[in-house]
N, C-alpha and C positions, 0 to 999 in steps of 0.2 A: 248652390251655384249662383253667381249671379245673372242678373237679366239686363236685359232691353225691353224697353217699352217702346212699341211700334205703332202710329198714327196712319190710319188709313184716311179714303180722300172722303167717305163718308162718315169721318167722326168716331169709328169705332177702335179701341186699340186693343192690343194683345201683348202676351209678351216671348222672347227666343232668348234663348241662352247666350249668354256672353261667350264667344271663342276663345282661346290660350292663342296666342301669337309669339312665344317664346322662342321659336325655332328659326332664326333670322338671324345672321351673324355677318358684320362686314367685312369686307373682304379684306384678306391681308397681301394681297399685289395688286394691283391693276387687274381691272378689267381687260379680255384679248378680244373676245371673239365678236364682241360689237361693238359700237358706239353709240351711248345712249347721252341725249342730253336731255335734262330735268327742263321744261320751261317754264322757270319761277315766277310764283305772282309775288305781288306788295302790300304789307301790312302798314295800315295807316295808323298812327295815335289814336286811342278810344277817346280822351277828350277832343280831339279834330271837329272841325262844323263838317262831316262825312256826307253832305247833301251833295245832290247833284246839281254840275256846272260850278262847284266852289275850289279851288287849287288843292290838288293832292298834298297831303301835310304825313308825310310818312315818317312812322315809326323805324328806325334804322337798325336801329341794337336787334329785333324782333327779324326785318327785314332781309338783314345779312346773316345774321345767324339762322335764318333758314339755309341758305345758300352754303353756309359750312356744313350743315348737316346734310345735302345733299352731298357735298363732297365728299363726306366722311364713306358713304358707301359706293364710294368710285365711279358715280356719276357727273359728267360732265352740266352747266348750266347753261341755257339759252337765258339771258336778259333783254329786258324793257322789249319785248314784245307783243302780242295780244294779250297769251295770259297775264301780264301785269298790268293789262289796262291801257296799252295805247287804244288811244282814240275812245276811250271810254270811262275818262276819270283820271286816266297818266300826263298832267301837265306836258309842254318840251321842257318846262327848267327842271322838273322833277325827274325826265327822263335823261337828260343830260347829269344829271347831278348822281341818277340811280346806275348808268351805265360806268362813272370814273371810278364810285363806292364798288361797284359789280367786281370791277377788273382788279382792285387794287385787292379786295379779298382773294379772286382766280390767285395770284401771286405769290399771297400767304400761305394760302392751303396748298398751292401747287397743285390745281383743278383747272380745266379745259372750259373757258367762256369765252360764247357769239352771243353778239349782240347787234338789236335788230335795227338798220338802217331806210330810214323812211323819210317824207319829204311833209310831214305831221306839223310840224313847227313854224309852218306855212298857212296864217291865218285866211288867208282867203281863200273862197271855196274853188276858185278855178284861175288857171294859172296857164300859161303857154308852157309848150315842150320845152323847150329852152329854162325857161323859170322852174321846170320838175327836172332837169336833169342839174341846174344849180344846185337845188334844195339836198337831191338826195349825195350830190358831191358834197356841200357840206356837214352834212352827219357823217359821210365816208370816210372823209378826212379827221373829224372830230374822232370816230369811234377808232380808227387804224393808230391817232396819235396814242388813246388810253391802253393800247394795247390788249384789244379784244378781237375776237374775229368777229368777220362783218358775215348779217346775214340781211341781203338787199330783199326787205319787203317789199309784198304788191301795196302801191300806193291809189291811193283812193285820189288824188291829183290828176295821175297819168289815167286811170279810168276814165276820169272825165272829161281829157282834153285831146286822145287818143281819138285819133278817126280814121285806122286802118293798123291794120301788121305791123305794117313799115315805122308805124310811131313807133311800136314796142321796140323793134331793133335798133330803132337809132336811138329811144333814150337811154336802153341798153349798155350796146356799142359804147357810145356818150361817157358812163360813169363803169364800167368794166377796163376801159382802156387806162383811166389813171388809177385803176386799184393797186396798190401796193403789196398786198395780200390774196392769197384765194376768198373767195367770196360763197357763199352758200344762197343761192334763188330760193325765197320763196313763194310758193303758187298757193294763197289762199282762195277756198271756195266761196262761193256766196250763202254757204251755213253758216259761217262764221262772220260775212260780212256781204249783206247785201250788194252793196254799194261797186263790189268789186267785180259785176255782172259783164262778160264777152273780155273778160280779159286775155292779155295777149289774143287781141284781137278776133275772140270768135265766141259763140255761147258755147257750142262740143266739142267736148273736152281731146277730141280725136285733132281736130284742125289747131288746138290753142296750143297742142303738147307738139304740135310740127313746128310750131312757132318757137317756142321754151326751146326746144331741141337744138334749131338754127345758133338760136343764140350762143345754147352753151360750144356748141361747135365751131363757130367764128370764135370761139373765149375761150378755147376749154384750157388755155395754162390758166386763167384768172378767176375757173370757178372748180373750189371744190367738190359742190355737190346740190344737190334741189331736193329741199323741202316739199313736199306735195301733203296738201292737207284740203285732198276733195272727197274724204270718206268715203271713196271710192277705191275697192282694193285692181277691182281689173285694171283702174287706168295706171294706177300705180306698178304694176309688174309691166302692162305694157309701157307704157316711161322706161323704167329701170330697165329691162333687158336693148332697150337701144341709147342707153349714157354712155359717150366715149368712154372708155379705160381710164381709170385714177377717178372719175366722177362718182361721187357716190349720192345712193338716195337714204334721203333719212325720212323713213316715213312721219307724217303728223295726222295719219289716221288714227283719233281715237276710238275708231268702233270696229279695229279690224288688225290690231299692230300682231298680236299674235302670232298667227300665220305669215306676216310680213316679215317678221323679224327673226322667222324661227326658219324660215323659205325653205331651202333643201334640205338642211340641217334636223327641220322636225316636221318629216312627210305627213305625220299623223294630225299636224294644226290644221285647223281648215282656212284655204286659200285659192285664188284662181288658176287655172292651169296656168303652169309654167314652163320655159322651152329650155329642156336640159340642155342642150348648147350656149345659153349664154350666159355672158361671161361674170353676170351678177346674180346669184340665187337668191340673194336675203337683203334685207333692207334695215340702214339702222334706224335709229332712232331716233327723233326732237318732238317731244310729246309735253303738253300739258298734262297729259294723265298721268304720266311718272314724276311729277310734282305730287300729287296725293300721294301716288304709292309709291316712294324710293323705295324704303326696303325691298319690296315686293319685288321691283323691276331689279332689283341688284342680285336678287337671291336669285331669280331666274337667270341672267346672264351669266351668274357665276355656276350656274350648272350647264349651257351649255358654254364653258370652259372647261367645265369637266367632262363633256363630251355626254354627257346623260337628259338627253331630250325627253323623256318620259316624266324626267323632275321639273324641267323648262314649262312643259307642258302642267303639270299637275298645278304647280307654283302660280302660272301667268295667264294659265284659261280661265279661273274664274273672276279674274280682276275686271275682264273684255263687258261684263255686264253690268258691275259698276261704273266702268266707265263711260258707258253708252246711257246710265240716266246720268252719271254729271253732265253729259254733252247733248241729252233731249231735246228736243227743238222747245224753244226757241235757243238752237244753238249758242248765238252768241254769247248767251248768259251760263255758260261754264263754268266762269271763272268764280261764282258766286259757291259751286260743289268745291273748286280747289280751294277756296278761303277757308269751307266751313270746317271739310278735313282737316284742313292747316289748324284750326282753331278745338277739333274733338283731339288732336295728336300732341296738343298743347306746346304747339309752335307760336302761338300769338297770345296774346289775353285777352283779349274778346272778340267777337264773331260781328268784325267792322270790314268794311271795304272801303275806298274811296270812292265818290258820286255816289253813294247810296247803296251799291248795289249787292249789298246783304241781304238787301229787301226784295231780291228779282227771282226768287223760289221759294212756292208754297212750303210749309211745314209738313204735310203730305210728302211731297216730293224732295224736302231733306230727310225723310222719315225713312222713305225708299233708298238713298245713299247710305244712311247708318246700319238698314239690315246687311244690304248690298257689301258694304266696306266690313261688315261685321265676317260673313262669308266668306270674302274672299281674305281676313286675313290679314286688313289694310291697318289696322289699329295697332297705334306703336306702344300705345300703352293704353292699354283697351279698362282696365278701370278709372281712368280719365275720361275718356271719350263718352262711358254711362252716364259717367257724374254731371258732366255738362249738359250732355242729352237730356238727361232728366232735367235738371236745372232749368233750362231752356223751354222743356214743355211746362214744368209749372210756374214758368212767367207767363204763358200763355193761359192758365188758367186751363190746362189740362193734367190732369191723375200721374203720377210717373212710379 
């Protein structure tokens, strides 16, 4: 049978049996009973100067053709968002150029793409309210003209030039009013991004989601639905159970989606109490973590399409541990576990990011994602994903 060779953080290694992942089939209708969308990251050129602070030089053939293969198993994609590196190696002309590329594949495949609208592309670090509610109108208009859906990120601008509630509703109000489209909120934590601390105007998350809430209910024809990605599942049911009607929430907890997404449907996930009265049980999906694991998250959804929560459940519970070390603190460096998958699943040709940040996780701690992704399943072609592994430790001049 073949193995794994597994690096411990003391130098010692061992090795586990490679798993069979053969039982993974895409789906032949659409997905019904949730909405998942993949948040894709970007694969840059292996010859690229891949340092950090150098302009992202992406690999496109590599790039997009991940993107078909999410849609091939009836997942929707979120584009040029955190996981592809805004603000952390994603250019605006790369981001502009990745979001027209993003839309015009949704097209082709006849696949479902939001893309994230932010005020990024704004070189200076502080800006009046008026100059961030410009900024995030013109990505709004830019991303509505390529025909994508828009998902209005927390800006790191409006954090810092915000000095009560009332900013957040007016610059809101402000780029809600001329949306064209529904729009999807989203409420990133300060796991994911320091910088984005007392947003919508408060640090608890109790007072910032009465703020969120105002909003969406002065707007609620102009927003589909709110992203919440404070890894936190209690805030997230209490959110959802008070979103006006037609609002939906897609969760972006990656250390908790299970339960979130399975809500009444599969009693037996573990999740926080929730209040059979209202009028939203479960929560979909816009996950980073379903970028590593399409199949996985597809094969789960399509069971509970077929109504057998016990499969949803067998399928998707062990992934939650995988994907709690790609998203280990230091948080922000996730996106280093979705590339490297991207790269053992032999979606890219080598194990590059843009700004460097291949380099932002110990060998150790990818060593923990390949048992991790080995367990739960995640390998699409799990005698690839060895050969690399291996490959990989004896550049480092460790045994494989």
């Amino acid at each position: 049978m073949a193995h794994l060779t597994l690096l411990a953080g003391d130098g010692t290694s061992r090795r586990a049996d490679l798993v069979d992942t053969s039982g993974f089939e895409r789906p032949t209708a659409p997905l019904r009973s949730r909405i998942a969308y993949a948040a894709a990251h970007v694969v840059p050129h292996t010859h690229a100067d891949n340092t950090p602070g150098q302009p992202a030089d992406i690999d496109w053939d590599a790039t997009l053709a991940f993107r078909r293969n999410v849609y091939s198993w009836g997942l929707g994609v979120a584009d040029a968002m955190d996981t592809a590196q805004r603000n952390m190696g994603l250019d605006a002309a790369a981001t502009r150029e990745l979001i027209t590329r993003s839309a015009q594949v949704a097209r082709e495949e006849g696949g479902s793409v939001v893309v994230g609208v932010n005020t990024d592309h704004i070189a200076d670090e502080r800006i009046s309210i008026d100059q961030v509610i410009d900024a995030y109108l013109e990505q709004l208009h830019f991303t509505e003209e390529q025909g994508a859906g828009p998902v209005l990120m927390a800006s790191r601008h409006l954090a810092r030039a915000a000095e009560s509630a009332e900013d957040y509703r007016r610059v809101y109000r402000a780029v809600l009013s001329q949306a064209t489209t529904p729009v999807v909120l989203h409420w990133l934590g300060t796991a994911f991004d320091p910088q984005l601390q007392g947003y919508f105007g408060a640090d608890d998350w109790q007072t910032a989601s009465a703020v969120l809430r105002e909003i969406i209910e002065d707007n609620v024809d102009r927003v589909a639905g709110v992203k919440m990605s404070l890894l936190d599942a209690a805030s997230e049911v209490s959110v959802r159970e008070r979103l006006p009607e037609g609002v939906r929430m897609f969760t972006g907890d990656d250390f908790n989606y299970v339960g979130l997404i399975g809500g009444a449907d599969v009693p037996d996930a573990p999740q926080p109490p929730r209040d059979p009265s209202a009028a939203q049980q479960h929560s979909d999906a816009l996950l980073g973590a379903f970028a590593a694991l399409t199949p996985v998250a597809s094969a789960a959804i399509q069971a509970l399409d077929a109504g057998d929560a016990a499969r949803y459940l067998d399928i998707l519970a062990p992934t939650e541990e995988l994907s709690r070390q790609v998203f280990a603190a230091p948080t922000f460096y996730y996106k280093t576990g979705v590339a490297f998958l991207a790269w053992l699943n032999g979606h890219q040709p080598a194990f590059q990011m843009v700004g460097g940040l291949h380099s932002a996780r110990s060998l150790p701690h990818l060593s923990r994602i390949v048992e991790l992704a080995n367990d739960a399943k995640a390998f699409e072609r799990p005698e690839l994903a060895a050969e690399r592994w291996h490959a990989m430790l004896r550049l480092n001049g460790l045994d494989a």
